[in-house]
N, C-alpha and C positions, 0 to 999 in steps of 0.2 A: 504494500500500500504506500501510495506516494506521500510525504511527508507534509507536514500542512502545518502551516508556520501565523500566526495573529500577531499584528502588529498594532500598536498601542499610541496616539502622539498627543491627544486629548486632556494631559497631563500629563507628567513626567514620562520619559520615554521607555515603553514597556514592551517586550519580546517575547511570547512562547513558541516554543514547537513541541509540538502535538500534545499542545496542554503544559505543558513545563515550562517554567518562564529560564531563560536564556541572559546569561551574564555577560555584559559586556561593560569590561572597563575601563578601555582608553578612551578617554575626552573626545580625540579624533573622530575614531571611529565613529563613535557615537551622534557626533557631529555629522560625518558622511552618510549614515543612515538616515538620520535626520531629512537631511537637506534630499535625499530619494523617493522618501516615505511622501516630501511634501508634493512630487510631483509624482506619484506613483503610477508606473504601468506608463509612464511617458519617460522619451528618453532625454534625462540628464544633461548639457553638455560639460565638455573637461572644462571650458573659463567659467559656468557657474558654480560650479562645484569648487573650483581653486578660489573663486572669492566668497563663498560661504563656508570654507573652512577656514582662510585666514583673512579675510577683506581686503584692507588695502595693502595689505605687505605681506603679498605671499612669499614664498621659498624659493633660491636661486633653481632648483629644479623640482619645482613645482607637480607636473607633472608624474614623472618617477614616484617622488613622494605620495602623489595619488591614487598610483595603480599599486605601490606597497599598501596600504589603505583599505583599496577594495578589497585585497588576499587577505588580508586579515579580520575584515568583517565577513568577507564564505566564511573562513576558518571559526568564526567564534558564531556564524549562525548553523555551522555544521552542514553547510549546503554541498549536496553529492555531487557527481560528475556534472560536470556542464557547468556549476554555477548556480543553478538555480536559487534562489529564486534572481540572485543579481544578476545579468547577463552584461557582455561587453557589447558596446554596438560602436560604430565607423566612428560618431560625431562626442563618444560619452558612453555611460550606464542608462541603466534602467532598472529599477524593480516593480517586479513582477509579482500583483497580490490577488490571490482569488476572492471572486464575489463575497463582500463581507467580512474578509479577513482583515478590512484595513477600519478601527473606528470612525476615523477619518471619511470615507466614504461612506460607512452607516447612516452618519448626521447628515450629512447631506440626500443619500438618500429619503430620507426617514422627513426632513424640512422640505425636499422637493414636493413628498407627498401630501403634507401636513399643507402646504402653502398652495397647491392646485385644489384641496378638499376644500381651503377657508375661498376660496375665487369662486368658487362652485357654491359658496351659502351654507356648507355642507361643514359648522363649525366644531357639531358635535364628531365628529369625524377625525377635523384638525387638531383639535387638543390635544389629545392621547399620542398623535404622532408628535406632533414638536414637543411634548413633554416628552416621548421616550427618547426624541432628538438630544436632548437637555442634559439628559439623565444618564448620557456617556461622557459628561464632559467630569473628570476625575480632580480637577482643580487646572492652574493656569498651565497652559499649555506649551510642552517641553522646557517647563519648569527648573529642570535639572542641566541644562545646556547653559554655556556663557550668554549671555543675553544681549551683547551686542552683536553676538553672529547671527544669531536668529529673528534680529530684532523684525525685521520684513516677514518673514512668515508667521510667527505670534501675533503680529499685527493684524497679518491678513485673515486668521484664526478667532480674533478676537471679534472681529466685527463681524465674521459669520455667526457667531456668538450671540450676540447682542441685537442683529437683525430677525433671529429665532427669537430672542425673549419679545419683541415687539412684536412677533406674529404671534405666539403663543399666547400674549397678554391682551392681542386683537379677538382670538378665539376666545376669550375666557369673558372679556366686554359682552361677546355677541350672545353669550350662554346668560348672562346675567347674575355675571359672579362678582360684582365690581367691589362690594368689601371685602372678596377674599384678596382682591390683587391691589390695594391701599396701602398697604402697609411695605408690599413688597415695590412700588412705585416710590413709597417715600426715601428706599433704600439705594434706588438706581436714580433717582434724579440728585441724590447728593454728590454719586459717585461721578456723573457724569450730564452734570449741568446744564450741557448748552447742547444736548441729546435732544433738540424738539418734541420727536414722535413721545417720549416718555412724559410729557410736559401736556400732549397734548393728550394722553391716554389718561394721565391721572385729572384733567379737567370734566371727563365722559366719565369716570370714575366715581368723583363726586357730586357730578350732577345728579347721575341713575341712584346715586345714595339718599339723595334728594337737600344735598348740598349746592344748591348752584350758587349762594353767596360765595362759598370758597372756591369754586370753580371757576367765578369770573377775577375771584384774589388770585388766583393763579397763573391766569394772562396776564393781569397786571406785574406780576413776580418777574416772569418770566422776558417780559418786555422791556421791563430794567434792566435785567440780569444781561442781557445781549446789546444794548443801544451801551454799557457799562463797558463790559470787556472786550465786545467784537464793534461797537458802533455799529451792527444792523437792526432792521427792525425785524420781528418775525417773518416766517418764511409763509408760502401760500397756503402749506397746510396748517400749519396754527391757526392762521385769520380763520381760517373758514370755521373750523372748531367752532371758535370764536363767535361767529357769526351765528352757527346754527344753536350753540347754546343761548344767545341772545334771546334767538328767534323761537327756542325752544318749540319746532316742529314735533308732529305726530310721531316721528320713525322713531325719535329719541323714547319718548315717554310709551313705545311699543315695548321697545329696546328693554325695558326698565322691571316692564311684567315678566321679560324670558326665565328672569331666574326662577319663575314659580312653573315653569313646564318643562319638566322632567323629558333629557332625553330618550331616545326609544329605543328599547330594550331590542339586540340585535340578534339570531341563532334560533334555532329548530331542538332546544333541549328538550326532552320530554318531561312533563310535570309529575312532580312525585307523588305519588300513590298513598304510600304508608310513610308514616312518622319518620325521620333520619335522628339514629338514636346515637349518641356519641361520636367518636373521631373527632373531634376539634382541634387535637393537636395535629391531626393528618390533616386536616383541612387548612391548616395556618399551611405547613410545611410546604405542600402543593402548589400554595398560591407566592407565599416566596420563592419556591423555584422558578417560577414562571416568571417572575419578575426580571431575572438574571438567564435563566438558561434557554435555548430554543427547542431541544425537545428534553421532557418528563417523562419518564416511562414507571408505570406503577407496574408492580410485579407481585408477586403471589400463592400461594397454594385456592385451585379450585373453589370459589363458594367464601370466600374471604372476605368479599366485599369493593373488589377492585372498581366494578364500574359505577356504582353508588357512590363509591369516596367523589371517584374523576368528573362525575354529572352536580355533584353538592361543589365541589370545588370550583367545575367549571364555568356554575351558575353565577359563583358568587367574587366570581374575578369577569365577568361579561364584561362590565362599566367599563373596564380598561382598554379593551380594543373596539376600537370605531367602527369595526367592520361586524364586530361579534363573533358568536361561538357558533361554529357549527360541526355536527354531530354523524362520524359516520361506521356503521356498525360493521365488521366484518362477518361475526359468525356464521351467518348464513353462505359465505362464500366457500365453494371447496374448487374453485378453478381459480390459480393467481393472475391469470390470464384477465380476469376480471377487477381486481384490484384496482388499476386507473379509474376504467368506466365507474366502479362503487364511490371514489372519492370525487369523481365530477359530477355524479349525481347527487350526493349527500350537500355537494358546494352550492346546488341548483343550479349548474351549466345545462346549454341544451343546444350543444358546439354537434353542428350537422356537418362540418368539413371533414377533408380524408386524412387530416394531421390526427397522429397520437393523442390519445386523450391523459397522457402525462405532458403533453405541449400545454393543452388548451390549458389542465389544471393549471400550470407553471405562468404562462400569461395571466389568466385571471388572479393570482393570488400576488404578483410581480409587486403592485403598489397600495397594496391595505396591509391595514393592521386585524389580523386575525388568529382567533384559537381554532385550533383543529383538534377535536376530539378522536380519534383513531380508536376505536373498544373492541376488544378480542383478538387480539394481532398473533395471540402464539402459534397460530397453523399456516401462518404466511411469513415469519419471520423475515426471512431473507429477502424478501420481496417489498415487503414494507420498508426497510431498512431502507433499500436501495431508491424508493418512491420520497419519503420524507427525506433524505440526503438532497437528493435533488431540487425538491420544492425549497428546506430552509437555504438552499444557494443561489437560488432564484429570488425570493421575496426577503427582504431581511424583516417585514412589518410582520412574520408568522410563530409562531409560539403550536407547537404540537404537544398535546395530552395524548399519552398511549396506554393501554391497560393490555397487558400480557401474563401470562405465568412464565414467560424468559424476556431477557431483555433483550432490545434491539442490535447493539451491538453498534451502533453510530456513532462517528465520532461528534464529543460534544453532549453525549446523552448523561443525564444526570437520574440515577434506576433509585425507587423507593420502594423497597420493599414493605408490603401494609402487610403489618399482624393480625393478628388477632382480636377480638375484642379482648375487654380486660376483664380477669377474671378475679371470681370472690376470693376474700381474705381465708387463710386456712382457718380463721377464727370462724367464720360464719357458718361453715360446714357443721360445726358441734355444738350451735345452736345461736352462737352469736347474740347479737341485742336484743331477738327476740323471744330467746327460750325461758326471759321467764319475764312475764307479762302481769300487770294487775288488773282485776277483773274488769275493771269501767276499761282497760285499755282495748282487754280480748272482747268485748264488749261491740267495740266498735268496729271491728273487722268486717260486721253485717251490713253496717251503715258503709265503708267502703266497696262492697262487692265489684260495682258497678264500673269502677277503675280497674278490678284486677290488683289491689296494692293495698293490702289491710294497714292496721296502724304503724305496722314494722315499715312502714315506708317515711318514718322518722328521717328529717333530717342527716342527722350523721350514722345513720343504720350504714354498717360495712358491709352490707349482702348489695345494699341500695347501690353502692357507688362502683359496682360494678358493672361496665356498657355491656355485657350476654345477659346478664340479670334483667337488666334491664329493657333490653330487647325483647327477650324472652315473656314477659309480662305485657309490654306492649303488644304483643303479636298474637298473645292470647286472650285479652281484650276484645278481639276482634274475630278470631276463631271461638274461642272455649268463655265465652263472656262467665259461666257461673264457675270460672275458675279464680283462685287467688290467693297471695302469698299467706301465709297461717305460722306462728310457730312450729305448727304439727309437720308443715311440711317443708322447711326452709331449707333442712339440710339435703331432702332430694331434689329440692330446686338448685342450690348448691354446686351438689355431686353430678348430677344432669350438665349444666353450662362448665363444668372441667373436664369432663368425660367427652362433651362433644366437642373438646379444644378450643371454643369463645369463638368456631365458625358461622357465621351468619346467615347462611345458607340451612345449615344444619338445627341449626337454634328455632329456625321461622318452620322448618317440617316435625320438628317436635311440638310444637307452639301447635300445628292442629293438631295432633293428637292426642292435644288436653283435654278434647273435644270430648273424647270415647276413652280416656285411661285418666289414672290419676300420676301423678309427677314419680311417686312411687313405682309406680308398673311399669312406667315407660322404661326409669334407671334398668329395671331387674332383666327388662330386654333387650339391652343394649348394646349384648353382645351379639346379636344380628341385627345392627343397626341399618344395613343396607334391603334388606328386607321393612326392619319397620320402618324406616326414612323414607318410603316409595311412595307420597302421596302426589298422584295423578298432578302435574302439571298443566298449564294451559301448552296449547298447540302453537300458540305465538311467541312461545318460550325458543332460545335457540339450542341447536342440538347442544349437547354434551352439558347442559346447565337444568335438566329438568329431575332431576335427581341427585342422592348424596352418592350412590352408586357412580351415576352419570359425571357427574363433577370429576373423581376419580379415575374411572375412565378415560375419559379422553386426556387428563395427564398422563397415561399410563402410554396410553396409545402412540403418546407426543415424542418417547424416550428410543432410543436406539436399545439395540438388545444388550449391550452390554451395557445401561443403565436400567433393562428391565431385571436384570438379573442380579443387579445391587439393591433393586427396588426390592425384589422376594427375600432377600437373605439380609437386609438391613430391618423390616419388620419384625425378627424373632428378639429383637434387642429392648427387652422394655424400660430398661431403663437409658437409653441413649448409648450411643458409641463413640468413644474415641481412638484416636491413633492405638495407644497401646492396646485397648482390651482385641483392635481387631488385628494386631499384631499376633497376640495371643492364642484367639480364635485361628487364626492362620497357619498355626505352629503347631495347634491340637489335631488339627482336621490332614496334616502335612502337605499343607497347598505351596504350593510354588510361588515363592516369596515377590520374585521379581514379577512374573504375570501376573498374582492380585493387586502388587501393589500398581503397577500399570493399568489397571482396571480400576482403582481407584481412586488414582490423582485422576485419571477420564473422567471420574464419575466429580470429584469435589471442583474442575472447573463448568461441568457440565451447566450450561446454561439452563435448563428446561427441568431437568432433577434436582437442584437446589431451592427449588421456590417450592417446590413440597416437601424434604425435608430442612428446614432449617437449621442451622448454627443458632442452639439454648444459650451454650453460656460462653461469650466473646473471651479470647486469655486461654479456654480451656480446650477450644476446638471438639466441642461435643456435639453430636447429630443427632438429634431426636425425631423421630419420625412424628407424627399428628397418629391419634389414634385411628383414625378413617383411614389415612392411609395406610396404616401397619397391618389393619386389618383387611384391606386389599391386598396386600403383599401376602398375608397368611394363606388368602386364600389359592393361590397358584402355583403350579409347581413350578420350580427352579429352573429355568434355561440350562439345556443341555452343550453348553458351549461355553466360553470366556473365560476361566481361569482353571475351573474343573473341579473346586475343591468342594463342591456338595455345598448344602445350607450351612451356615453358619449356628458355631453353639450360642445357646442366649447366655450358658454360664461365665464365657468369658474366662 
């Protein structure tokens, strides 16, 4: 894979390759990168280059010294044969930065689009992009350079700068935000006084405030300030300001009501159904990634919770892209072939031309700011990968939400693996707050029926502040209504939500058959879970999610044989596995040290087998399987092939 290098100028001058930031510590150099970076992907010549490394008194061989220069910034960005990314051309250099790699070109992209959206009226659009324009600027730019060598590009940098905050603070006027951008006008007209446009935003500012006494104090301000320092009088655009504040027209006192109408909510999420019970801290997490990274990929064992988290998440990060969230589901696909046409359709394209429908997606997404939700990706991997690589090199305005049981494997991906829910305190299994109760309390248990949550739903009840607990009572609410929590029964509710490992899937098919059993009867048959788990899903369910069976399944089906065959013999281990004890296990059975353990390390980088069984406890490299899964693995006999050495003992 070709090496992929992020260049940084938007602040101090910043290098990684492939993710790694890059040390560079000669002045010089750094200087020469500099002065590349600023015209990037154009070619350099040797007299600009020789007077932005030393100005007016370069070196009697200038030149020489220059081309020693370039060899040592390849050499310290580690660039392979040819150069890459610096190349030599007849007249100069050139560097060479792919789509996005350069911050520097993000803001301008990201302004170009934000400033054709505010042209179009189209403000609610504009914001979000010039703010995330904004929002790569890291402080003053190449900060860490001599400052007189740089002083002409910092300059030129600066006022790109500055011409964003005036469009940004145009889009925020047009939304009806004019006290949120007062304080921050009062910050930028001290800094830079004789800045009109600022002069003339904070005068719109306080008029929509419904100051227009200080607003015509402000022309006046401002009319000194300049007949003072510069002897002119205001430019064309201030008068008119001026003028139309005077005149206080209709468009102004429109202008004034925008902030009471809420823009419009943009994307095709589907509205949720039942209660969303917990995950708050996944939900934070999600949405700060998204902030910083372009693609998220949440990952998982079966029935977890993946696409619930990604839809609660993606809902509630909408406001931030102009364009909105849109929603497209894989499951139903089993031809990759199909893949593009599902993500131009889920986009609302309705591209009738003979171009690839990875073109049309890559045009249409080129200049908005959007979420893409991508849900169910683990049976396409490789293809997805390659489809979202593409698009975020094409659009830098795009942020992709992924929901897999493996990760994509992108460069750039940032993978979250969602647990479990959280499960009860070992305290509440043995009776907990509410095993002993005073009458008027047990009393009232009748008076709650109707919740599902008798009085043990106290406050600081430790059975309470568990999210499967919790779930679990919600969902039977609605299934099993004459069901509900009892000291009698807390510790099979308990023992229930840790038996069926704080799966959400799992939790919601026990949840009906509160219906027909008591919490008790359910625990006692719980070792055919896949049997009692099998309550009849709807048909618009997609395949491999209509069951606690089905969940497992189709992970099973996802693994190569020789992680099907780690899957059946890492099940008999109930209390987890680590290195040594399978060490052990390996020495009893006299399996061939070197093929298990090659069978192995396959299995602990394996993408697809890791997100069902987990790493318990970080430090001690221990794998515990999930009881659903263990007991899919129990149930099958051992692959006759891979290392040879039979099941595995559970004595270890």
């Amino acid at each position: 894979m070709s090496t992929r290098y992020e260049f940084r100028v938007l602040g101090p001058l910043e290098v990684l390759r492939d993710g790694r930031p890059v040390r560079i510590d000669a002045a010089k150099v750094r200087l020469l990168l500099a002065a590349l970076l600023a015209e990037a992907n154009q070619v350099v010549t040797v007299e600009t280059l020789v007077s932005r490394l030393w100005g007016e008194d370069p070196p009697g061989r200038a030149r020489n010294t220059l081309q020693n220069y370039v060899l040592r910034l390849r050499r310290a960005l580690g660039c392979p044969a040819g150069g890459a990314p610096v190349f030599t051309r007849p007249h100069g250099y050139v560097i060479e930065t792919a789509p996005g790699a350069l911050d520097l070109h993000r803001f301008t992209t990201l302004v170009r689009q934000g400033r054709t959206a505010l042209e179009e009226g189209a403000a609610a659009r504009a914001a979000p992009l010039l703010g995330a324009a904004l929002g790569l600027w890291r402080g003053d730019p190449l900060s860490d350079l001599p400052a007189h060598l740089v002083r002409g590009v910092v300059a030129a940098l600066d006022e790109q700068r500055l011409d964003t905050l005036e469009l940004r603070i145009d889009a925020d006027l047009a939304l009806g935000r004019a006290a949120d951008v007062l304080p921050e006008l009062r910050g930028l007209i001290a800094e830079y006084p004789l800045r009109e446009h600022f002069w003339a935003q904070r005068m719109l500012a306080l008029f929509h405030c419904g100051r227009q006494g200080e607003a015509l104090e402000s022309y006046r301000q401002v009319t000194a300030l300049l007949a003072d320092e510069l002897g002119v009088a205001p430019g064309a655009g201030l008068r008119q300001v001026h003028q139309r504040l005077l005149a206080a027209p209709p468009d102004l006192i429109e202008v004034r009501a925008a902030r009471m109408v809420p823009p419009p909510r943009g994307g095709d999420l589907p509205v949720e159904m039942t209660t969303f019970v917990g995950r708050e801290t996944q939900v934070a997490q999600v949405r700060r990634l998204l902030g910083s990274a372009r693609l998220v990929t949440l990952t998982g064992v079966g029935g977890v919770g993946k696409t619930r988290l990604a839809l609660r998440a993606a809902a509630e990060a909408a406001p931030s892209f102009a364009d909105g969230v849109r929603l497209a589901d894989l499951a139903p696909l089993s031809d990759a072939d199909l893949l593009d046409r599902a993500v131009s359709e889920a986009l609302g394209l309705r591209d009738q031309s003979a171009r690839p429908a990875a073109d049309a997606v890559a045009d249409h997404l080129r200049d908005r700011s959007l979420l893409l939700v991508l849900d169910n990706c683990e049976h396409l991997v490789e293809h997805v990968a390659g489809l979202v690589l593409r698009l975020a090199r094409a659009a830098p305005g795009l942020r992709v939400l992924a929901t897999s049981r493996q990760r994509l494997g992108t460069p750039g991906e940032h993978v979250l693996t969602v647990p479990s829910l959280t499960l009860p305190p070992v305290g509440a299994t043995t009776g907990g707050a509410g095993s002993r109760r005073s009458p008027a309390v047990e009393a009232s248990e009748d008076v709650a029926a109707t919740t599902g949550v008798s009085a043990a739903s106290d406050a600081d009840d430790p059975l309470l502040c568990s999210e499967a607990v919790r779930l679990l009572l919600d969902r039977a609410a609605g299934s099993a209504p004459a069901f509900r929590l009892t000291p009698r029964n807390r510790r099979a509710v308990a023992q229930l939500c840790l038996r069926l490992d704080g799966i959400p899937l799992a939790i919601e098919l026990a949840a009906v058959r509160l219906s027909a059993m008591t919490a008790e009867e359910i625990l006692e048959r719980l070792d055919d879970r896949f049997r009692l788990l099998s309550v009849p899903r709807p048909r618009t369910s997609a395949r491999g999610h209509h069951t606690l069976r089905g969940i497992v399944d189709w992970s099973y089906d996802l693994c190569t044989e020789g992680e099907r065959l780690l899957w059946n013999r890492l099940s008999v281990f109930s209390g987890g596995l680590t290195c040594k004890r399978r060490k052990r296990s390996a020495r009893a059975r006299a399996c061939p040290g070197r093929t298990c353990s090659t069978c192995w390390r396959g299995w602990s980088t394996s993408r697809s087998w890791r997100s069902t069984v987990p790493v318990t406890a970080p430090g001690t490299a221990c794998w515990r399987p999930f009881a659903s899964t263990a007991g899919s693995g129990s149930r099958r006999k051992a692959a006759r092939h891979g290392c040879g050495c039979g099941t595995a003992s559970s004595t270890g």
